[in-house]
C-alpha positions, 0 to 999 in steps of 0.5 A, spaced: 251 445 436 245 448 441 245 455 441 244 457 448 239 462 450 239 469 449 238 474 456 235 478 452 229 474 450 227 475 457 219 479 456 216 484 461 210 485 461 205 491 464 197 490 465 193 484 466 193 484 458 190 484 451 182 488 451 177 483 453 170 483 449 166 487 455 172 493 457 173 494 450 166 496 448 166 501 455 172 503 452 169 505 445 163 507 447 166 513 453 172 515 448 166 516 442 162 520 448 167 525 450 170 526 443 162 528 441 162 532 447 169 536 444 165 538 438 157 539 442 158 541 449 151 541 451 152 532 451 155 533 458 149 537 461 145 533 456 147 526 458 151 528 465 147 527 472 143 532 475 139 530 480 134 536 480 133 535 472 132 527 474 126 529 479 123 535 477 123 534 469 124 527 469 131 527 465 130 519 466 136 516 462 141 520 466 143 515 472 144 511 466 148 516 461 152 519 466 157 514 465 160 515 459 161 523 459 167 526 463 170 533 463 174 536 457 180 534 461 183 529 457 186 526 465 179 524 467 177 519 461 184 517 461 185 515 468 178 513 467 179 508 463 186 506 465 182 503 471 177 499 466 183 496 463 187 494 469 181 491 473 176 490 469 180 484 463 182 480 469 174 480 472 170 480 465 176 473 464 174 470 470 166 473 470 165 471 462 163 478 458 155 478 460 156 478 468 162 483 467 157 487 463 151 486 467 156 488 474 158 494 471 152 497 469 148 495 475 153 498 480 154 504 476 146 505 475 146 503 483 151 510 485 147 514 480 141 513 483 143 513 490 147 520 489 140 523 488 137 519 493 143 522 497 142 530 494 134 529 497 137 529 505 135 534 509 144 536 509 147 543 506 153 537 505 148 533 500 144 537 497 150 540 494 149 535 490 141 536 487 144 542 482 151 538 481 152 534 474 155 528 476 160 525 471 165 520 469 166 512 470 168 512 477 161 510 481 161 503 476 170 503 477 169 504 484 164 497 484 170 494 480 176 496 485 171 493 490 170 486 486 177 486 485 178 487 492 174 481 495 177 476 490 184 478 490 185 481 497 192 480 498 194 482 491 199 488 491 197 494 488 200 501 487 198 507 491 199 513 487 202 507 482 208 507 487 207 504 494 204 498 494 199 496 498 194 488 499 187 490 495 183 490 500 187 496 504 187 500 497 180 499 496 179 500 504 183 506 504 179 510 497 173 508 501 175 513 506 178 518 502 171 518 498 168 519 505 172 524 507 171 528 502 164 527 501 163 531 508 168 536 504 161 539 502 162 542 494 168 538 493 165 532 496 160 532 489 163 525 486 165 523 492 158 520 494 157 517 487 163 513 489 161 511 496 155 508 492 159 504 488 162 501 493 156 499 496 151 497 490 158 493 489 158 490 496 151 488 496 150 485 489 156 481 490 154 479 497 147 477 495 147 470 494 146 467 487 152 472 484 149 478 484 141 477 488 140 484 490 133 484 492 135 478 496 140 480 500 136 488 501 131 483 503 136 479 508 138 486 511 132 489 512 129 483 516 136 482 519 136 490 522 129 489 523 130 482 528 136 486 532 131 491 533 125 487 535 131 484 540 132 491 543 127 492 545 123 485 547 131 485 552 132 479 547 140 476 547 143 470 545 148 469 549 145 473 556 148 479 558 154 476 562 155 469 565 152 470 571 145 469 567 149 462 563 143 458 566 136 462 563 141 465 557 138 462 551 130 464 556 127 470 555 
């Protein structure tokens, strides 16, 4: 006689799965770096990003190496990497290791870089940041998010781990927290880096040829470049009302 089937072999499960190849070498490599860091405190001044050491005594690794160090607080990496394995093993499945790898350090390198770039501006709001040393995952997380975001838009994910909301909203809604804060003045030291993650991410997936950052550099240069030659020549594609309908396309 068939036994019938249990209730109880009903499974659940949490996360997007197993490790992938890719997320469990980021895992590695920044548990290995903050363990190090416990014992020799130095390494977070050594391998954070501080803009000033970067310009002033060419500390060029940095925007590279800030990456894997975090705080002393056990918080910050482990929510950190929490982030990694949630979205990143569903990305690295459907990218394959190598783009993975690649979109991870191009968006994390690309905040750093405009995090200094940000600290050169001529604001007491940015150049906060010359003197700060900016750590953590976060620029190349926040790439992440935004990735997940364009692939997954309805996806649900859970604010504050108990609301959920559609990724682009969740993604839309850390961008504004990152802009808000980044006006905060101090507290807004990371914020910057976040919002260059998001923005390297959106240009680099945006590029055209999965990841042609030049090209797109490029296309919006050209792009804002015309609209200005537009402006100023009194140049409009569809006339300025429909009064204008027989010369519209003339001018």
């Amino acid at each position: 006689m068939p036994r019938s089937p249990r209730l109880s072999s009903v499974a659940y499960s949490f996360g997007p799965g197993p490790l992938t190849p890719g997320v469990r070498a980021l895992l590695y490599a920044n548990v290995a770096v903050y363990v190090a860091s416990l014992f020799v405190p130095a390494i977070v001044d050594w391998l954070g990003l501080v803009p000033r050491y970067v310009i002033e005594r060419r500390y060029v690794w940095q925007p590279v190496t800030y990456m894997f160090v975090h705080a002393r607080t056990p918080t910050h990496i482990l929510f950190n990497m929490l982030i990694l394995w949630m979205f990143g093993v569903e990305l690295e499945r459907m990218w394959r290791t190598k783009f993975f790898l690649k979109f991870y350090a191009v968006t994390g390198i690309g905040a750093g870089i405009l995090s200094i770039v940000v600290s050169l501006l001529p604001f007491a709001v940015t150049r906060a940041t010359y003197d700060a040393n900016i750590i953590g995952a976060s620029g190349a997380l926040y790439g992440l998010l935004l990735a997940y975001a364009l692939y997954y838009p309805n996806r649900p994910i859970l604010m504050f781990f108990f609301f959920p909301v559609p990724a682009k909203y969740f993604v839309a809604i850390l961008g504004a927290i990152a802009f808000i804060t980044s006006m905060e003045g101090n507290s807004g030291v990371a914020a910057f880096t976040h919002l260059g993650g998001l923005v390297v991410a959106y240009v680099y997936l945006r590029g055209g040829g999965r990841g042609n950052f030049m090209a797109e550099l490029k296309y919006r240069y050209l792009k804002w470049k015309m609209n200005r030659l537009r402006r100023k020549f009194d140049v409009y594609a569809g006339g300025r009302d429909e009064r204008a309908r027989w010369d519209r396309h003339v001018h």
